[in-house]
C-alpha distance (Angstrom), angle and dihedral (degrees) to the residues before:
residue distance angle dihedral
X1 . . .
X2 3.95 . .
X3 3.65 120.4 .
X4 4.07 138.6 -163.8
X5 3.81 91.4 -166.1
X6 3.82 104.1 139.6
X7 3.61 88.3 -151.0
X8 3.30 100.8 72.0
X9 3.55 91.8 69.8
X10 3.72 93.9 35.1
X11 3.80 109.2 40.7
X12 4.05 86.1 -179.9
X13 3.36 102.7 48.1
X14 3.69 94.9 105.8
X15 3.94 94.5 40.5
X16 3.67 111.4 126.1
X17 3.80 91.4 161.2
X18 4.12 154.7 28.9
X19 3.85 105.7 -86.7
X20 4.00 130.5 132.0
X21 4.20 85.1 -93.4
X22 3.56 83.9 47.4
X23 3.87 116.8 44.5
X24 3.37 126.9 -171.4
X25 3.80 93.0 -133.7
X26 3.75 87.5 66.3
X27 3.09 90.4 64.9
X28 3.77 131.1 109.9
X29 4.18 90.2 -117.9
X30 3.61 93.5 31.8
X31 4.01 87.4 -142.4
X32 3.75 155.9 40.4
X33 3.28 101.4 -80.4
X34 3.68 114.4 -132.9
X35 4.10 117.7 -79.4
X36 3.50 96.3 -157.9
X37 3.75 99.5 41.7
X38 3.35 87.4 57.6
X39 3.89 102.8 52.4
X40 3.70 86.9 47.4
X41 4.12 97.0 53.6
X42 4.05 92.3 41.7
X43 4.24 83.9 43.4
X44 3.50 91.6 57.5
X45 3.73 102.9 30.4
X46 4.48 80.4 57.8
X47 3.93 83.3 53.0
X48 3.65 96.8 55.0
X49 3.44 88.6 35.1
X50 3.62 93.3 61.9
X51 3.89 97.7 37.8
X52 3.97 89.5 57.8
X53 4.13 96.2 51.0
X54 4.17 83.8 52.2
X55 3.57 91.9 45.1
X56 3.27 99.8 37.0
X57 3.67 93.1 55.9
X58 3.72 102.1 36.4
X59 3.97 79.4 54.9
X60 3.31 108.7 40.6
X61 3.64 98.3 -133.5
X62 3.59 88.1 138.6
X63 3.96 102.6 164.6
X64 3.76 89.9 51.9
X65 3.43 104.2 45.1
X66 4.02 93.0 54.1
X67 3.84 98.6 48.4
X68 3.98 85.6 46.1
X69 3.82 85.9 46.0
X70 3.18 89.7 48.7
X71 3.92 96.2 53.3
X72 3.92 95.3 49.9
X73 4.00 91.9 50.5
X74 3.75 88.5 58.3
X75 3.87 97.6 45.7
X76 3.76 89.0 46.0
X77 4.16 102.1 47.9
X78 4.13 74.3 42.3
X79 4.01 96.6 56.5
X80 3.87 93.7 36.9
X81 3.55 94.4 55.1
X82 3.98 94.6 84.0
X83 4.03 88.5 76.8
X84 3.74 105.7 34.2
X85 4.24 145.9 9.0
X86 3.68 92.0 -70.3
X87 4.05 138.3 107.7
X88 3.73 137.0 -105.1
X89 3.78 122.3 3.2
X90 3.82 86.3 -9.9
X91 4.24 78.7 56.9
X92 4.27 90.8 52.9
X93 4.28 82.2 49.1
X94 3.94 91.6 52.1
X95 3.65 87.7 45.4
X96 3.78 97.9 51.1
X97 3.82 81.0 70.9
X98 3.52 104.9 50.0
X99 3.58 112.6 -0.5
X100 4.28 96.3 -168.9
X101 4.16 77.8 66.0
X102 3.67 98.4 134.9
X103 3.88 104.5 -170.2
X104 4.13 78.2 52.5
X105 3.31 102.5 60.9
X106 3.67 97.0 41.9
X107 3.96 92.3 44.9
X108 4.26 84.2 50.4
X109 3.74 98.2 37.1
X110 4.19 92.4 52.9
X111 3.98 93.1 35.5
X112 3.95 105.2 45.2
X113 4.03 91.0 49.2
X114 3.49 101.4 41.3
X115 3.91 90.3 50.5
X116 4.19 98.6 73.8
X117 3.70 87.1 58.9
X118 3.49 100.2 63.3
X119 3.46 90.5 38.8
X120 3.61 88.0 62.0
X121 4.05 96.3 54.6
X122 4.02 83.8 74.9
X123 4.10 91.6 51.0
X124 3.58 88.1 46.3
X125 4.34 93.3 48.7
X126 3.73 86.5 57.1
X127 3.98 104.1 72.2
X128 3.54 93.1 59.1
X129 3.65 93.5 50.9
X130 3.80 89.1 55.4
X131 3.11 98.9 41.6
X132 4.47 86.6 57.5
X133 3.59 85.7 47.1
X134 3.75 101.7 49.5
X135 3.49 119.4 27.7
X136 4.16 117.0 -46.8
X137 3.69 90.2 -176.8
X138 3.39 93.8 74.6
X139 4.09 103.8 51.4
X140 3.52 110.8 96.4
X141 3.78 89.6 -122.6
X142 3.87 128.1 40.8
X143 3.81 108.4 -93.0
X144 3.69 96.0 -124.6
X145 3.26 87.3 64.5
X146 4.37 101.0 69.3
X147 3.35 93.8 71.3
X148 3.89 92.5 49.3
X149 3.89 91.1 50.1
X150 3.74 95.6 36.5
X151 3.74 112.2 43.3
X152 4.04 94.9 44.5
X153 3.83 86.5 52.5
X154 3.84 90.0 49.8
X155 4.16 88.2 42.2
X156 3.63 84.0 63.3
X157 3.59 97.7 42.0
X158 4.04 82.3 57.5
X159 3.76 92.2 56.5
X160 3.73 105.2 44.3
X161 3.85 86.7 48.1
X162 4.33 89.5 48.6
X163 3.34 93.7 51.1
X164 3.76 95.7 47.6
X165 3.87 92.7 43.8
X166 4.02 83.9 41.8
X167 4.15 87.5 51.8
X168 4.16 92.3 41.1
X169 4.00 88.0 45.8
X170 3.58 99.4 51.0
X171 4.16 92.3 38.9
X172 3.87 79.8 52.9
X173 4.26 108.0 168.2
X174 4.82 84.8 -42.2
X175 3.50 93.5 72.9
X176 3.70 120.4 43.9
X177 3.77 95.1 161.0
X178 3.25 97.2 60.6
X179 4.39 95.4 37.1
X180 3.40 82.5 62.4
X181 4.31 94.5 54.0
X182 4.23 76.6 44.1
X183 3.59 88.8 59.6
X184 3.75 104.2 45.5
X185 3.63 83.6 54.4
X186 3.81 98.0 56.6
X187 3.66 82.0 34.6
X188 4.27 90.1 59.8
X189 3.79 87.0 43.5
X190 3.79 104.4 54.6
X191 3.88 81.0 44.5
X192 3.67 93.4 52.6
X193 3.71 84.8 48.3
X194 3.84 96.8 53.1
X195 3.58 86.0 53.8
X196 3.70 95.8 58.8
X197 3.88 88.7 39.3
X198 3.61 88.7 62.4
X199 3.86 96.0 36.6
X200 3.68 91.8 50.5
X201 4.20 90.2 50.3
X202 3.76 96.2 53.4
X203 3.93 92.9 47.3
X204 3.75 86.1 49.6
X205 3.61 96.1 44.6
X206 3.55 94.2 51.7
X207 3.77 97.3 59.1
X208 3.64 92.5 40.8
X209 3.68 78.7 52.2
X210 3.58 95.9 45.6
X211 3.58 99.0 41.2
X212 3.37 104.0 54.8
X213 3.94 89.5 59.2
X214 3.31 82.5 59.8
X215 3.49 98.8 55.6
X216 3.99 83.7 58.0
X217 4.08 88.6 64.9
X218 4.07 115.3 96.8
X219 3.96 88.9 -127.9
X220 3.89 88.9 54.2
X221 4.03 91.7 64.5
X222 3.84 99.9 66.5
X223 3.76 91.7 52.1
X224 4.04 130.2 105.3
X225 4.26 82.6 -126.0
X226 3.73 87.8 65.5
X227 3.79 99.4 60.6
X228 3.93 90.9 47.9
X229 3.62 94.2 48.8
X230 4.32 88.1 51.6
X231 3.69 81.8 42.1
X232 4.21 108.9 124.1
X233 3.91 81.4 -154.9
X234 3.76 101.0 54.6
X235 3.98 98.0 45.9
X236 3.71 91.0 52.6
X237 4.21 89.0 51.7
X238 3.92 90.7 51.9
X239 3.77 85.6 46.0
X240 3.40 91.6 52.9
X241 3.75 95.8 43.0
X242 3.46 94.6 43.2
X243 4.34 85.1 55.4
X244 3.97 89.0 55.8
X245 3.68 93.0 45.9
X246 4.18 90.5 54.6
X247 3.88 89.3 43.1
X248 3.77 99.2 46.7
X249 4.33 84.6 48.0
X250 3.72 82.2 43.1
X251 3.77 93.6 59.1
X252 4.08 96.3 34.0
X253 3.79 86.6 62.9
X254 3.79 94.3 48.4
X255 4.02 91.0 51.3
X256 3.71 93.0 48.2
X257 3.50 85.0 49.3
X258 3.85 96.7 42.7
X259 3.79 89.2 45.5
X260 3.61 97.7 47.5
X261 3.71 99.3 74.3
X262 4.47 91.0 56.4
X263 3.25 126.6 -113.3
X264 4.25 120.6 -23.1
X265 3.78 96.6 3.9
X266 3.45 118.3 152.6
X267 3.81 100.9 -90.2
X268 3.66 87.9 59.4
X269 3.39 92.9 40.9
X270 3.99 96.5 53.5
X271 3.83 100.5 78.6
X272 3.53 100.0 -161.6
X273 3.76 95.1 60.6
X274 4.09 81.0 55.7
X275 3.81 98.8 56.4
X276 4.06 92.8 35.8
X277 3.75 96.0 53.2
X278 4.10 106.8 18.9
X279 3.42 101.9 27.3
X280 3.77 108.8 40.0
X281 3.79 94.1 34.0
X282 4.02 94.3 60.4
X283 3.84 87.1 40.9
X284 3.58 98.5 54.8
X285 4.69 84.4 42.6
X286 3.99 87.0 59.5
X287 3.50 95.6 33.0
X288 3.83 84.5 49.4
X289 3.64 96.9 49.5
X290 3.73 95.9 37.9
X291 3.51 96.3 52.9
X292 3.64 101.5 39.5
X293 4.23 91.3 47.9
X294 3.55 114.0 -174.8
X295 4.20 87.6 -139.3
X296 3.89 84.8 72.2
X297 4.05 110.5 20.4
X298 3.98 91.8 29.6
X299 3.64 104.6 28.3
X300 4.23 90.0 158.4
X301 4.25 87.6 74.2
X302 4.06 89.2 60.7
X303 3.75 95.8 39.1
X304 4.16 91.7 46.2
X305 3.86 81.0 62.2
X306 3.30 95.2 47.9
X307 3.78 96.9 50.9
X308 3.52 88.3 41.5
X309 3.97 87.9 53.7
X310 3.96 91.5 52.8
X311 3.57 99.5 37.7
X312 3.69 82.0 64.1
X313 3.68 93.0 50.3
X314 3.34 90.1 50.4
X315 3.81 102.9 43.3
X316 4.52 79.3 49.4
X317 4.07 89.2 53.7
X318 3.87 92.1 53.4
X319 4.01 97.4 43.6
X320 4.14 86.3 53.7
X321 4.19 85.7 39.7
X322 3.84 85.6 52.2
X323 3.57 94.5 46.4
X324 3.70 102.2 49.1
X325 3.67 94.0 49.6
X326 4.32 93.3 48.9
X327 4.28 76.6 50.4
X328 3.90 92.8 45.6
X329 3.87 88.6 45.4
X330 3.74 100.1 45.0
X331 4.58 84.4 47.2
């Protein structure tokens, strides 16, 4: 006799935890994902979480701060989630208890890849701010315009990967038909993202490149761009930024690589592979760009706002000064 029951096909469609019907190897992780590892990432993710609000006010380096704010709150509701209902790293701690927990995985799954690209909205800010402070005459493209290439490209990095992590979440282990179409589409995303990765680092390279020659030229050594490019300060922030960048490529190669295989293959079933090359990587990024803030080692990207912001004021002050004299006159 025929029969529609769904579980049939899926034998663990109705597992909600570890039991000999249910084994953890048929799971999408494959194991218990590591307690402590988890309290440590969502630990320090809070610290640099809480270092970049401070900073980021006391600076005023206001875009930033909230897309690297943004970042760590994802990669710590994504580490905590292996112990309770939560996202991110707090998802791997609610998983470490019962890794069939459904709400878990998607909470983790959505959280931990969707944190990297916000992270890289404050890599991308930093070119322009360079390029203000050194020399913007000599990048091949106006410096305002980075930030208009690079952080639409990286918007739409953010919403192929949601909706793929949105797809793969609410397919969960039911629906393996449409996890896969999930996947592809976080797949396409972290792809997309490579590619502006590497775009972004050969732009960047080539006016670091081209700047410093100019910095060779007699006319170069009377300028304000000189004493920021000697400046201690300054070559320990493009250090630093340049360290994120390679970690945050680092890890985008590893989850198209992890991701490319479906659902529970055995590169995201090998844990250690996860905490070397996602984990650590985006840990030492924020750490990286926490530490190294530009309000203190590159105070130029907070004070190009703030000229910005009063040359604006100013430019307001003299349309309204204009007007009311053309009304005075014509009274």
């Amino acid at each position: 006799m025929a029969t529609n029951d769904s579980s049939i096909t899926n034998p663990y469609k109705n597992c909600t935890g570890v039991s000999a019907a249910c084994p953890i190897n048929r799971t999408v992780l494959g194991y218990y994902p590591n307690l402590g590892s988890g309290y440590f990432f969502a630990i320090a993710f809070a610290l640099c979480l809480v270092a970049t609000v401070v900073l980021g006010v006391a600076k005023r380096t206001w875009t930033y701060s909230a897309a690297l704010t943004c970042g760590l709150v994802l990669e710590i509701v994504g580490a905590y989630d292996q112990l309770t209902p939560s996202t991110g790293y707090i998802g791997r701690i609610q998983l470490s208890a019962n890794p069939w927990n459904g709400s878990a995985f998607k909470l983790q799954i959505s959280t931990i890849i969707l944190g990297p690209t916000f992270i890289c909205i404050s890599i991308y800010l930093t070119v322009k701010h360079v390029a203000l402070a050194l020399n913007p005459s000599v990048s091949r493209i106006p410096a305002n315009w980075y930030p208009l290439i690079f952080l639409p490209a990286d918007v739409s990095c953010i919403v192929i990967q949601a909706i793929g992590g949105g797809i793969a979440a609410a397919a969960s282990n039911t629906k393996p038909e449409l996890q896969k179409s999930g996947n592809r589409a976080i797949i396409a995303g972290v792809v997309l993202q490579v590619l502006v990765l590497g775009a972004f680092g050969a732009m960047g390279t080539d006016y670091l490149v081209r700047v410093s020659r100019f910095m060779r030229l007699p006319e170069a050594q009377d300028t304000d761009g000189i004493k920021v490019w000697h400046d201690g300060r300054f070559r320990t922030f493009t250090a630093a930024v340049s360290v994120a960048y390679l970690a945050i490529f680092i890890r985008c190669i590893y989850r198209i690589a992890g991701m490319a295989g479906g659902w529970g293959n055995h590169i995201m079933q090998d844990e250690p592979s996860f905490l070397i090359l996602d984990g650590t990587p985006i840990l030492v990024a924020t750490a990286a760009l926490t530490i190294v803030h530009p309000g203190i080692f590159f105070p130029q990207m907070s004070h190009n706002a703030v000229a910005r912001r009063a040359d604006q004021k100013s430019a307001r002050r003299s349309a309204a000064a204009d007007g009311d004299m053309t009304y005075k006159a014509k009274v």
